[in-house]
MDTraj code that builds the backbone (N, CA, C; nanometers):
import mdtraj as md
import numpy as np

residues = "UNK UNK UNK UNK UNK UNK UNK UNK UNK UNK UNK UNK UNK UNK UNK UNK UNK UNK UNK UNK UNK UNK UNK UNK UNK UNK UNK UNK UNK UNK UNK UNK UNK UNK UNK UNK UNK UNK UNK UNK UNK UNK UNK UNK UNK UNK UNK UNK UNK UNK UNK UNK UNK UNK UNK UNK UNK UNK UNK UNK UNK UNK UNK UNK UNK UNK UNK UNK UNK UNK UNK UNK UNK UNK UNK UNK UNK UNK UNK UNK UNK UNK UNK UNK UNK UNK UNK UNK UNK UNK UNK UNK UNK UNK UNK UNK UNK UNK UNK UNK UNK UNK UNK UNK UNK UNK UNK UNK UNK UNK UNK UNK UNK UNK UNK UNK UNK UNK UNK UNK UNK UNK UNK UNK UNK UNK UNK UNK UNK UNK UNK UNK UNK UNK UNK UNK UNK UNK UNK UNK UNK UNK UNK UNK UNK UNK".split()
xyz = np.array([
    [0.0801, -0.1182, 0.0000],
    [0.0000, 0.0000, 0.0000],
    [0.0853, 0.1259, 0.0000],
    [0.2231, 0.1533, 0.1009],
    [0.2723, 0.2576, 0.0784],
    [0.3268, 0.2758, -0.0572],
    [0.3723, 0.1657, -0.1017],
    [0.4401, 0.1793, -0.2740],
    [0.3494, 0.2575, -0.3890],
    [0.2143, 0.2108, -0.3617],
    [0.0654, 0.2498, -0.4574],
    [0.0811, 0.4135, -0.3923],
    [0.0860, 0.4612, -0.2917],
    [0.0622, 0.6071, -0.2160],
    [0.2322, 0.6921, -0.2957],
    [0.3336, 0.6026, -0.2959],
    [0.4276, 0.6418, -0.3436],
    [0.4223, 0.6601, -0.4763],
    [0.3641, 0.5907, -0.5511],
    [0.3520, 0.6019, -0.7172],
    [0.2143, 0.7137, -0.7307],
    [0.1093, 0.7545, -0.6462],
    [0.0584, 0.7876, -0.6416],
    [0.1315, 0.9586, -0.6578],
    [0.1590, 0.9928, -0.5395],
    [0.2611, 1.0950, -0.5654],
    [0.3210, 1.1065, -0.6724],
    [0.4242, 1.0181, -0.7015],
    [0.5036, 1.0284, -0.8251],
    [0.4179, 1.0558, -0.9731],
    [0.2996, 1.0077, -0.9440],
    [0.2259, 1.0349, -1.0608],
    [0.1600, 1.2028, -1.0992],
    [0.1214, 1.2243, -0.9505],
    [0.0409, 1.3562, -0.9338],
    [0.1521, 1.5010, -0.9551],
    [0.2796, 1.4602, -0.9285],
    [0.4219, 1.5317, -0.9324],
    [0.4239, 1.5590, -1.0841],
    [0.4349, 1.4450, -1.1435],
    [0.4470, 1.4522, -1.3103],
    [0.3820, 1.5075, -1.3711],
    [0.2066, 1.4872, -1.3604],
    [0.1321, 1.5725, -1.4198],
    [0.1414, 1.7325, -1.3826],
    [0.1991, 1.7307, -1.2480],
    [0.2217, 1.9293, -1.1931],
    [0.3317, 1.9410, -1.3030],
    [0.4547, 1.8570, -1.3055],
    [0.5529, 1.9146, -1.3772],
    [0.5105, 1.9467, -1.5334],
    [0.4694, 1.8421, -1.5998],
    [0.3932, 1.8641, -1.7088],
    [0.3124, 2.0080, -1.7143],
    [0.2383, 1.9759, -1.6689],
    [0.1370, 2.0920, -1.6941],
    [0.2035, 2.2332, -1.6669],
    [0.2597, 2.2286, -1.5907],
    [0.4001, 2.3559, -1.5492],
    [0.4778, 2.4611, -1.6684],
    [0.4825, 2.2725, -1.7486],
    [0.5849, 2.2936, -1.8579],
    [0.4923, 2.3724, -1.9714],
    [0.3684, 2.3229, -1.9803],
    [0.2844, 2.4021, -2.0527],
    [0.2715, 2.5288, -2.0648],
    [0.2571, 2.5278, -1.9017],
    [0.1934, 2.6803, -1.8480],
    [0.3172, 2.7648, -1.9215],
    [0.4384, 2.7571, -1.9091],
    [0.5491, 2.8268, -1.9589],
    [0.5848, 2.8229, -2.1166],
    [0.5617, 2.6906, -2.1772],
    [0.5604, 2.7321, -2.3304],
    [0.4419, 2.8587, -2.3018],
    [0.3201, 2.8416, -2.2705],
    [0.2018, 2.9303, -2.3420],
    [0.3004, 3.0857, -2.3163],
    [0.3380, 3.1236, -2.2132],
    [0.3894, 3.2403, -2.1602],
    [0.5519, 3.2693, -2.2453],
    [0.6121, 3.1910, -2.2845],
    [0.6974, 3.1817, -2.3942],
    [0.6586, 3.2270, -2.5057],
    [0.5960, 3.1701, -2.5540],
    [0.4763, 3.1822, -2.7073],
    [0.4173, 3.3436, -2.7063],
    [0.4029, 3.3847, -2.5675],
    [0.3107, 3.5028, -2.5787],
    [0.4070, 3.5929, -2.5943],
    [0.5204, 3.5770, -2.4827],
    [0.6347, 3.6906, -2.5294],
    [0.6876, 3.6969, -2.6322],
    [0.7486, 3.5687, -2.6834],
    [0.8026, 3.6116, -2.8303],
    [0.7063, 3.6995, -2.9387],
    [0.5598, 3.6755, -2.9312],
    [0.5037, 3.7013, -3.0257],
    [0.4798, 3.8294, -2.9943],
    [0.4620, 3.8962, -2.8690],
    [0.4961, 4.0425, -2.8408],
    [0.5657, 4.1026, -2.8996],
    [0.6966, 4.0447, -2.8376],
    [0.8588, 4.0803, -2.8731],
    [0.8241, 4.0842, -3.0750],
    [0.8047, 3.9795, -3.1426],
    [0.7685, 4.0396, -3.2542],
    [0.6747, 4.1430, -3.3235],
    [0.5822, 4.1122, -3.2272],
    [0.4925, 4.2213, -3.3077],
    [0.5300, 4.4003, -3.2715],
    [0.5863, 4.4140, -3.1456],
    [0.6984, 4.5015, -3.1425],
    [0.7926, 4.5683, -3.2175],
    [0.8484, 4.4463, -3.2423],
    [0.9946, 4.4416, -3.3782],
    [0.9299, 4.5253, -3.5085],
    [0.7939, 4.4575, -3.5255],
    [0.7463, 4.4728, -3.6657],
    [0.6588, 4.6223, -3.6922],
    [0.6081, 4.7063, -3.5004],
    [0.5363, 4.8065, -3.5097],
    [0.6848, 4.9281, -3.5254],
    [0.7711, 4.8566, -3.4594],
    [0.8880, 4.9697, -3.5034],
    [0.9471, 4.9713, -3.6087],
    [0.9246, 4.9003, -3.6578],
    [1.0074, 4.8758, -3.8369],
    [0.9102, 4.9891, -3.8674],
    [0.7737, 4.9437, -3.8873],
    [0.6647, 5.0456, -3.9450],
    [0.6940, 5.1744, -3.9262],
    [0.6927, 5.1719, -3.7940],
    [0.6863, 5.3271, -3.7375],
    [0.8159, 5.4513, -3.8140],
    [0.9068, 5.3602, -3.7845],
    [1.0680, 5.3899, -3.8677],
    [1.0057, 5.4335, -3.9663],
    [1.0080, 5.3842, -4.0652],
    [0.9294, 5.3579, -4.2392],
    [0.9193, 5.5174, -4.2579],
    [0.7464, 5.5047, -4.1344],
    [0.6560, 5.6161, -4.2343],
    [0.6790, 5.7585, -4.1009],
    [0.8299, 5.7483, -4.0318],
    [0.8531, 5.8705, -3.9536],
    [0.9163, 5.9821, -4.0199],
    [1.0061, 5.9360, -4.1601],
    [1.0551, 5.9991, -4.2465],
    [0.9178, 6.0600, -4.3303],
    [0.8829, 6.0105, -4.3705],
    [0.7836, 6.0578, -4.4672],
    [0.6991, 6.1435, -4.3725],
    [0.6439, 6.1354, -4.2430],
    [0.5617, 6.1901, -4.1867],
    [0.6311, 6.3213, -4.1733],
    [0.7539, 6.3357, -4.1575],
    [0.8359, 6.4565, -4.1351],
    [0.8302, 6.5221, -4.2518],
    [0.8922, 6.5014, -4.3758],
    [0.7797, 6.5278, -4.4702],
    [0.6776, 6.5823, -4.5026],
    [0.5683, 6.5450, -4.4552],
    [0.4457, 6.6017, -4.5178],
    [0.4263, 6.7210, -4.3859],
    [0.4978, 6.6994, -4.2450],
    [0.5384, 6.8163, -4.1942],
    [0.5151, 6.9683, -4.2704],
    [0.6694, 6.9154, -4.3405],
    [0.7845, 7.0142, -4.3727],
    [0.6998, 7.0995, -4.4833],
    [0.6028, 7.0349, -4.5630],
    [0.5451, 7.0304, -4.6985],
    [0.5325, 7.1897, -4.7018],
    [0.3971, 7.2512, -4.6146],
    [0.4080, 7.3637, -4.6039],
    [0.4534, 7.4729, -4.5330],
    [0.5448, 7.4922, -4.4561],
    [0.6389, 7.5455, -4.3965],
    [0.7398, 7.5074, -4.3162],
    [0.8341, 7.5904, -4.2751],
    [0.9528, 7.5610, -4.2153],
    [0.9348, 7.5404, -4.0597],
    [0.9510, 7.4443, -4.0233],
    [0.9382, 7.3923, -3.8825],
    [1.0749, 7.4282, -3.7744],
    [1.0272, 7.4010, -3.6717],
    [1.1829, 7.4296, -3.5423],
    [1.1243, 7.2611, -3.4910],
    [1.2706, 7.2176, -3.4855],
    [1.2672, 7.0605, -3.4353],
    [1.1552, 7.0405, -3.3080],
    [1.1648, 7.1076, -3.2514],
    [1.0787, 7.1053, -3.0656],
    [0.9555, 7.1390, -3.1531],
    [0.9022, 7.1898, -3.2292],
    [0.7426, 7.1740, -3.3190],
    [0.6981, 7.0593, -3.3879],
    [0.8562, 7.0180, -3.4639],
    [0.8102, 6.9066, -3.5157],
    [0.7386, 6.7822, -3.4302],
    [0.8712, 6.7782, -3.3153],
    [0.8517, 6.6721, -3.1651],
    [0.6828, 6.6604, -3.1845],
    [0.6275, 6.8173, -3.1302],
    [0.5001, 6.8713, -3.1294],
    [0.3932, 6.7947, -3.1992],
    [0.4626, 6.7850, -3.2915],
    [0.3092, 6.7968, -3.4162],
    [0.3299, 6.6363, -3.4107],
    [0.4212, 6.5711, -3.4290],
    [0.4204, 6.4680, -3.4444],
    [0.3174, 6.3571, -3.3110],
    [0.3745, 6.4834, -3.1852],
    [0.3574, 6.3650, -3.0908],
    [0.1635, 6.3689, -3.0458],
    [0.1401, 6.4888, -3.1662],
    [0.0203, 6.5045, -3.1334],
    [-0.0889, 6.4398, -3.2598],
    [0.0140, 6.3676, -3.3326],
    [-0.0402, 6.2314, -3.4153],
    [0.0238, 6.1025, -3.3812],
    [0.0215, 6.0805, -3.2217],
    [0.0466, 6.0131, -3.2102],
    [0.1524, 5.8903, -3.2463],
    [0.2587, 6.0153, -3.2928],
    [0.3909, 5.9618, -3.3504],
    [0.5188, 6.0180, -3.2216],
    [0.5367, 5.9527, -3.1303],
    [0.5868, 6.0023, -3.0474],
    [0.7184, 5.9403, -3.0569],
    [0.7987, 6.0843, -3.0545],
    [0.9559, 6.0908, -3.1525],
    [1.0432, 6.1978, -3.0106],
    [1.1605, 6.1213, -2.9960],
    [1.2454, 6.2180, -2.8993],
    [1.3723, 6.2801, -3.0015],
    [1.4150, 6.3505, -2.9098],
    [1.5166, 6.4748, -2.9807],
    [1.6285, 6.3482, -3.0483],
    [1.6766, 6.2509, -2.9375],
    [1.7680, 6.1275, -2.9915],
    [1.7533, 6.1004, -3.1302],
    [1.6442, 6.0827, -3.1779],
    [1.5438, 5.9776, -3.2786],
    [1.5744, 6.0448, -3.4245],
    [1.5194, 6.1911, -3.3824],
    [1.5099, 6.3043, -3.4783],
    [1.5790, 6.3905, -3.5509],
    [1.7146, 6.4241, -3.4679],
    [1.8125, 6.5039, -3.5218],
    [1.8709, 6.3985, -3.6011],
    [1.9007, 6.2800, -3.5532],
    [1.9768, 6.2282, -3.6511],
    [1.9148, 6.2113, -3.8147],
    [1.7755, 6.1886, -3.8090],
    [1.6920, 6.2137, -3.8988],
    [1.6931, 6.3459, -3.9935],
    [1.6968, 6.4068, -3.9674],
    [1.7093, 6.5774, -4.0072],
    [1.8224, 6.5960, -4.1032],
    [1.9353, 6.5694, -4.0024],
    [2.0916, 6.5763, -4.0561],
    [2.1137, 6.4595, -4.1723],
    [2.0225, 6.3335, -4.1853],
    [2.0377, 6.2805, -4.2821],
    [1.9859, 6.3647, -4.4115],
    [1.8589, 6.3885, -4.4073],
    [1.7547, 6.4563, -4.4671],
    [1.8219, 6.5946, -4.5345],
    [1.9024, 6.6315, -4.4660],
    [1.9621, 6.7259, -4.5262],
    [2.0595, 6.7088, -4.6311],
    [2.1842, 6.6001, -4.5369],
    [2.3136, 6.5324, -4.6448],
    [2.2404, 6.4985, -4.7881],
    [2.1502, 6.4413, -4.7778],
    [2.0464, 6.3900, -4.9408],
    [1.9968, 6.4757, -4.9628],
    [1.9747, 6.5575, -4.9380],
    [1.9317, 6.7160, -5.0054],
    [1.7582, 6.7373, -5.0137],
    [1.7085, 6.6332, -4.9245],
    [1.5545, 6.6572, -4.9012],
    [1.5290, 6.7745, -4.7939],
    [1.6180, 6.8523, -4.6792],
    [1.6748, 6.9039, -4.6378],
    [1.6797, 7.0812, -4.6396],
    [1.6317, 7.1762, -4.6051],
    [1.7676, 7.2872, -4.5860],
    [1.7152, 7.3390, -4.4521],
    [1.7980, 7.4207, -4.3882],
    [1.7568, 7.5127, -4.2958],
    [1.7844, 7.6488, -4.3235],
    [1.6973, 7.7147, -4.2377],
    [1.7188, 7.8246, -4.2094],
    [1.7134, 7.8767, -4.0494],
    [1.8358, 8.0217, -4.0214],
    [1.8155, 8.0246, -3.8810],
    [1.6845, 8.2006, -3.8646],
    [1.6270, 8.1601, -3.7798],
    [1.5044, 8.2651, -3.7703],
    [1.5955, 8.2915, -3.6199],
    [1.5468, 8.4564, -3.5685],
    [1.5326, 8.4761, -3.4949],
    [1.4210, 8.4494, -3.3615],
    [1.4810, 8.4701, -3.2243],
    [1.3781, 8.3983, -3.1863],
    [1.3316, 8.5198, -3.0510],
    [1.1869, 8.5236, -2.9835],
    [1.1831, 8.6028, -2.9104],
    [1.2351, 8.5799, -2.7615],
    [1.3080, 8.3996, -2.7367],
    [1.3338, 8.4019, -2.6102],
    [1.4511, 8.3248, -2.6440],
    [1.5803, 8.4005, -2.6363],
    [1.6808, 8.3009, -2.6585],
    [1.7398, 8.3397, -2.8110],
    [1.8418, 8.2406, -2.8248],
    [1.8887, 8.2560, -2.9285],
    [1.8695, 8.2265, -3.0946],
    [1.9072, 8.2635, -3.2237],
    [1.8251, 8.2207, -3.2907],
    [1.7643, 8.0621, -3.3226],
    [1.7087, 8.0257, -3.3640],
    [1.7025, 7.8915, -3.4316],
    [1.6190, 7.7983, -3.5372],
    [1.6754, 7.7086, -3.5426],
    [1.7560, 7.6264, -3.6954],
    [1.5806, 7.5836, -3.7145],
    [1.5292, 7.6354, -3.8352],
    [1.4006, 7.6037, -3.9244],
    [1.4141, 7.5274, -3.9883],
    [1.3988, 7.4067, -3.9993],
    [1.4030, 7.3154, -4.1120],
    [1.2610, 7.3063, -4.2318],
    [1.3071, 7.2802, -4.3683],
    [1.2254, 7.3205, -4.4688],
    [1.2723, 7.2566, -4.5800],
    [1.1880, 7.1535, -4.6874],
    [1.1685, 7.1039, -4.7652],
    [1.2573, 7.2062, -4.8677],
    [1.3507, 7.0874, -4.9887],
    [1.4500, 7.1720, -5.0609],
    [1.3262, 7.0997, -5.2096],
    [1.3743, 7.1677, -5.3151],
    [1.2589, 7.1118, -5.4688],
    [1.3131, 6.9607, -5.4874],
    [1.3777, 6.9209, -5.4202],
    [1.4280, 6.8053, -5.4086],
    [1.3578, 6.7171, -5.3279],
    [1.3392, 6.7352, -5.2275],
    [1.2686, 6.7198, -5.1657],
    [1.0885, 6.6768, -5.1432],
    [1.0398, 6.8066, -5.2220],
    [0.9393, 6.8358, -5.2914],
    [0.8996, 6.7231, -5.3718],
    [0.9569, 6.6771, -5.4472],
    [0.9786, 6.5949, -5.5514],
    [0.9747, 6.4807, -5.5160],
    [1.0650, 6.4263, -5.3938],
    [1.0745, 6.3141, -5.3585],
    [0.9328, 6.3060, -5.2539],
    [0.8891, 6.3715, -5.2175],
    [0.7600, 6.4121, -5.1345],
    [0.6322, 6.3304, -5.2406],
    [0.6499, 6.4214, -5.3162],
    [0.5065, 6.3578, -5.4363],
    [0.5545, 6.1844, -5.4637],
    [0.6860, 6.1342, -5.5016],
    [0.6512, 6.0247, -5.5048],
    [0.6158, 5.9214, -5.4195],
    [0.6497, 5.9489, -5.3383],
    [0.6646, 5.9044, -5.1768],
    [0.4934, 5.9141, -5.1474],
    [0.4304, 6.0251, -5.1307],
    [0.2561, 6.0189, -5.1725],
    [0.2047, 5.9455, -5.2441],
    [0.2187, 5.9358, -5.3856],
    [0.1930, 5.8570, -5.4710],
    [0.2209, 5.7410, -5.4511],
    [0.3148, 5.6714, -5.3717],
    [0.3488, 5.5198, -5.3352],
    [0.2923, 5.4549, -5.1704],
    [0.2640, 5.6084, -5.1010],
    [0.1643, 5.5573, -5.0118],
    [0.0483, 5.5451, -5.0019],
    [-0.0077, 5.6053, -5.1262],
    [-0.1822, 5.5901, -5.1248],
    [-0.1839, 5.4763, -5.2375],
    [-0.1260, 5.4386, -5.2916],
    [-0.1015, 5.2881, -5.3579],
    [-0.0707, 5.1666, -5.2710],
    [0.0082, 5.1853, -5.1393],
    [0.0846, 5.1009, -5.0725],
    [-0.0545, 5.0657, -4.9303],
    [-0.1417, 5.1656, -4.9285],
    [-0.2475, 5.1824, -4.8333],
    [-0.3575, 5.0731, -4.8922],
    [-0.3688, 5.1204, -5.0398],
    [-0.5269, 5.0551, -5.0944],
    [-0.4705, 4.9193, -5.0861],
    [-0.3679, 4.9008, -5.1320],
    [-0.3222, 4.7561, -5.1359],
    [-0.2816, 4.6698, -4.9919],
    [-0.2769, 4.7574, -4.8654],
    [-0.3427, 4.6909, -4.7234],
    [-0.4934, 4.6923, -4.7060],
    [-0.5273, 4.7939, -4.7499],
    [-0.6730, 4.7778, -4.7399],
    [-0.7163, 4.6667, -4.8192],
    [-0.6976, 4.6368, -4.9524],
    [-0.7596, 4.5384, -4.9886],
    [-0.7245, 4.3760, -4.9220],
    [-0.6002, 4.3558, -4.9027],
    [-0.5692, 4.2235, -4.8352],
    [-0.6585, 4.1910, -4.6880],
    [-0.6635, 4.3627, -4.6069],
    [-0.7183, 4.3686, -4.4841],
    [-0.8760, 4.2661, -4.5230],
    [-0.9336, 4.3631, -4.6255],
    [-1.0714, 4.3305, -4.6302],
    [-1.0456, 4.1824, -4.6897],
    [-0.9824, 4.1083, -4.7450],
    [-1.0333, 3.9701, -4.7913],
    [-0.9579, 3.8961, -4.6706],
    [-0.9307, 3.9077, -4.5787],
    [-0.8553, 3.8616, -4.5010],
    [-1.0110, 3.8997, -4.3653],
    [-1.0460, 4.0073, -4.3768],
    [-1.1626, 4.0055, -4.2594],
    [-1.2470, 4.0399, -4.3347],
    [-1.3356, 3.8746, -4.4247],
    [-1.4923, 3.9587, -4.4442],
    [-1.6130, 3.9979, -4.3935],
    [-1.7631, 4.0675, -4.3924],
    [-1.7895, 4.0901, -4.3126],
    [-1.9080, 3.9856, -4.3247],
])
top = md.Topology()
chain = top.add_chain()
for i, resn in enumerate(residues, 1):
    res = top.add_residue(resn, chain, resSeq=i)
    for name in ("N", "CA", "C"):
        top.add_atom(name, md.element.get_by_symbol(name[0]), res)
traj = md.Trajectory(xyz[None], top)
């Protein structure tokens, strides 16, 4: 009888460990797929932060701390780290120029503003996102019909 109480245990142990082991794939499974879908909202975000700066710039010359602004008030929330380096690229390729304005508190500062280069690369960049949109929209919709 104690041997049956002993295997008894040993049995009820196994199924805890088992099921244990489950419990932790599922919680495995969930993080990675976080951790990717993460990976994949910042790829995005990357993508269309250039272009969003962009359609910024389209009609006037911005001060970086506006851009921060405008952006973070479409819910594109961008720090100074993120951005300058962005800018200074934007410029080297000549999508780019500044200008320095005077300012009423402090010293002057650096306006950034779309070059015809720019401009240019702007319209195609439009033109390939309202093409690049219908063509999520359409996969979206055959993918969720109603």
């Amino acid at each position: 009888m104690g041997g049956s109480k002993f295997l008894q245990n040993e049995v009820k142990n196994m199924v805890l460990c088992i099921a244990r082991y489950y419990v932790l794939l599922y919680i495995c499974a969930k993080v990675v797929n976080t951790m990717y879908a993460e990976n994949v909202k910042s790829q995005m975000r990357k993508g269309m932060l250039e272009y969003s700066i962009m359609l910024l710039l389209k009609e006037k010359p911005y001060y970086s701390s506006d851009i921060i602004e405008e952006l973070e008030e479409s819910n594109l929330i961008v720090v100074e780290g993120t951005l300058y380096p962005l800018l200074s690229r934007l410029k080297k390729e000549g999508m780019l120029d500044y200008e320095w304005q005077e300012s009423a508190v402090g010293p002057p500062r650096k306006y950034y503003k779309l070059t015809e280069s720019g401009r240019e690369a702007l319209a195609l960049l439009d033109e390939y996102y309202s093409r690049l949109a219908e063509s999520i929209a359409q996969i979206r919709e055959k993918s969720n019909p109603l």
